[in-house]
C-alpha positions in Angstrom: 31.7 96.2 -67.3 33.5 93.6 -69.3 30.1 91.6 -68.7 28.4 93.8 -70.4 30.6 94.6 -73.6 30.9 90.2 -74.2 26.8 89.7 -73.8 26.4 92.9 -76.0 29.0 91.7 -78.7 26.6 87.6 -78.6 23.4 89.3 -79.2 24.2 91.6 -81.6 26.3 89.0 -83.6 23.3 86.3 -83.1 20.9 88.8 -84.6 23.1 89.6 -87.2 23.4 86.4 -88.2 19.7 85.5 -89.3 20.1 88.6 -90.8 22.6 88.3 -93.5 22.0 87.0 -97.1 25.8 85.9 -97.8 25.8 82.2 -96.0 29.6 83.0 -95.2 28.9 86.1 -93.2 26.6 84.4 -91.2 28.7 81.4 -90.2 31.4 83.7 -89.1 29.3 86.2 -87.4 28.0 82.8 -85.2 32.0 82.3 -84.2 32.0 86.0 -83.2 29.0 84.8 -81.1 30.7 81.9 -79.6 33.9 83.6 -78.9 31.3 86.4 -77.0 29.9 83.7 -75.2 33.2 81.8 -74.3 34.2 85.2 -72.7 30.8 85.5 -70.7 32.1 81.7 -69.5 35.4 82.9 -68.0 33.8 85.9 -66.5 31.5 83.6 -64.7 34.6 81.8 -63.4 34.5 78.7 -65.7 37.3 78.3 -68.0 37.1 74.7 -69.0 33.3 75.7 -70.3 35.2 78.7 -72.5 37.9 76.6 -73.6 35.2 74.1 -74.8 33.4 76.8 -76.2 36.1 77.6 -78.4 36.9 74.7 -79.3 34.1 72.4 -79.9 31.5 75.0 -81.4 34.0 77.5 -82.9 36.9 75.4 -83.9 35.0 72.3 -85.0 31.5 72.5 -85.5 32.0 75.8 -87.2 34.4 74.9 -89.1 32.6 72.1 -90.6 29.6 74.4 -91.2 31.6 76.6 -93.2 33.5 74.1 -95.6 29.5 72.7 -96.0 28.7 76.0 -97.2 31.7 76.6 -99.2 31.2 72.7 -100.8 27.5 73.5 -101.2 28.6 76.7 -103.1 25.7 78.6 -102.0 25.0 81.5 -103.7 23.7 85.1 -102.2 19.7 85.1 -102.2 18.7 88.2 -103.9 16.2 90.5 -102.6 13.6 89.6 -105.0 14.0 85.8 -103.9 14.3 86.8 -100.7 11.3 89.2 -100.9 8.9 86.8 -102.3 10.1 83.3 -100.2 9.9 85.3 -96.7 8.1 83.3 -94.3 6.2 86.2 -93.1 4.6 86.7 -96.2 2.1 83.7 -94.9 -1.1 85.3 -93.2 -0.6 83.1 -90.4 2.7 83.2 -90.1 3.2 86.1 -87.7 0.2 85.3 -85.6 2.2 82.0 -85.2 5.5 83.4 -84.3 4.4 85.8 -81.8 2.7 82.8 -80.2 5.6 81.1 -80.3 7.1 83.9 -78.9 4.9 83.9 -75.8 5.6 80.8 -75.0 9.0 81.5 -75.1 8.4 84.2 -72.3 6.1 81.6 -70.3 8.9 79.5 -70.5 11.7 81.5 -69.1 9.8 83.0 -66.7 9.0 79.4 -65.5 12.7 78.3 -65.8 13.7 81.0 -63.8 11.2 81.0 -60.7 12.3 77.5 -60.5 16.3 78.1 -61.0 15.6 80.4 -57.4 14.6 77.6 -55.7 17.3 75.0 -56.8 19.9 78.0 -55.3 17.7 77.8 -51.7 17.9 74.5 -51.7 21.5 74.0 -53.2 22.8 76.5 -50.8 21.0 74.9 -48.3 22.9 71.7 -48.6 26.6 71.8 -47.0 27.5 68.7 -48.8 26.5 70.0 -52.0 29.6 68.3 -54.3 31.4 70.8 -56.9 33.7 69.6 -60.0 36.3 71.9 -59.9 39.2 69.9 -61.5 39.4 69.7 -64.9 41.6 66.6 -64.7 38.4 65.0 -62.7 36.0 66.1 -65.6 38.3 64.7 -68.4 38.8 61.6 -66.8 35.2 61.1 -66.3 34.7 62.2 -70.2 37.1 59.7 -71.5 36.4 57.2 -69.1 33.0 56.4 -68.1 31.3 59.0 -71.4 34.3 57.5 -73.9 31.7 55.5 -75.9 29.2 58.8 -76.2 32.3 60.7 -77.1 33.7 58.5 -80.1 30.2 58.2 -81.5 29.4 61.9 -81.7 32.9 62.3 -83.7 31.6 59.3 -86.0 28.3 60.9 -86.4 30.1 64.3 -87.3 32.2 62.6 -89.6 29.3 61.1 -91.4 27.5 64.2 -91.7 30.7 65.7 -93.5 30.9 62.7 -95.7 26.8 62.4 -96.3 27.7 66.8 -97.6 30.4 66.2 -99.7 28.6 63.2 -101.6 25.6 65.3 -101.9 27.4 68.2 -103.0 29.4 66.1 -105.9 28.9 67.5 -109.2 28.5 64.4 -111.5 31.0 64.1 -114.8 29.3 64.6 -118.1 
């Protein structure tokens, strides 16, 4: 049941959030999403995935997203901007989408026929190996991925720099 009530509460808050005009409501409509998903993480028995969930996404990348919004200043799109700027507007636009769309389809129906079969042959395998510690999968993280780890926080740490320079309002 509680299955049911997180995956209900991610896509209603993910459609929601393309939904919105006010930039703000939409970043904090994603958390909502990510703290939905997180929940789906520990009901599928993986709490180090929900903790990192939180975390990462919600507590950092989030957070960033919304002081880049909030530096940006950006204002609410009115409906006659919004009305006239809609991509759909475009004649080919929704024959494009609902292509895309199909595809999409194709390729989950695909991803799942061949998820089955990794199972068979996973649960085939008696020697199949499982990381269940999380002291083994943070010691592997800063170990052997330390290098990978330090530049994606230099990378996100550039990208808030690179907004706030951008978003500097220059003296008269």
């Amino acid at each position: 049941m509680l299955f049911y009530v997180f995956a209900a509460i991610a896509v209603v808050s993910s459609a929601l959030v393309i939904g919105q005009r006010n930039p703000i409501h939409s970043v904090l409509l994603l958390i909502a999403s990510f703290g939905a998903i997180s929940g789906l993480y520990v009901q599928l028995d993986a709490p180090f995935l929900a903790v990192i969930q939180i975390i990462v996404y919600a507590g950092a990348i989030m957070v960033l997203f919304l002081y880049v919004v909030m530096l940006l200043n950006a204002p609410r799109e009115d409906a006659a901007e919004w009305d006239r700027l809609h991509p759909l507007k475009e004649p080919g636009a929704a024959r494009f989408g609902s292509v895309l769309a199909v595809l999409l389809v194709v390729q989950l129906g695909w991803a799942l026929s061949r998820t089955l079969g990794v199972r068979e042959a996973v649960g085939a395998r008696a020697d199949a190996t499982v990381v269940s510690s999380v002291r083994t999968l943070g010691r592997t993280l800063f170990t052997e991925y330390l290098f990978a780890f330090e530049a994606t926080s230099i990378l996100i740490l550039v990208a808030m720099v690179g907004a706030v320079l951008l978003a500097r309002r220059e003296e008269p």
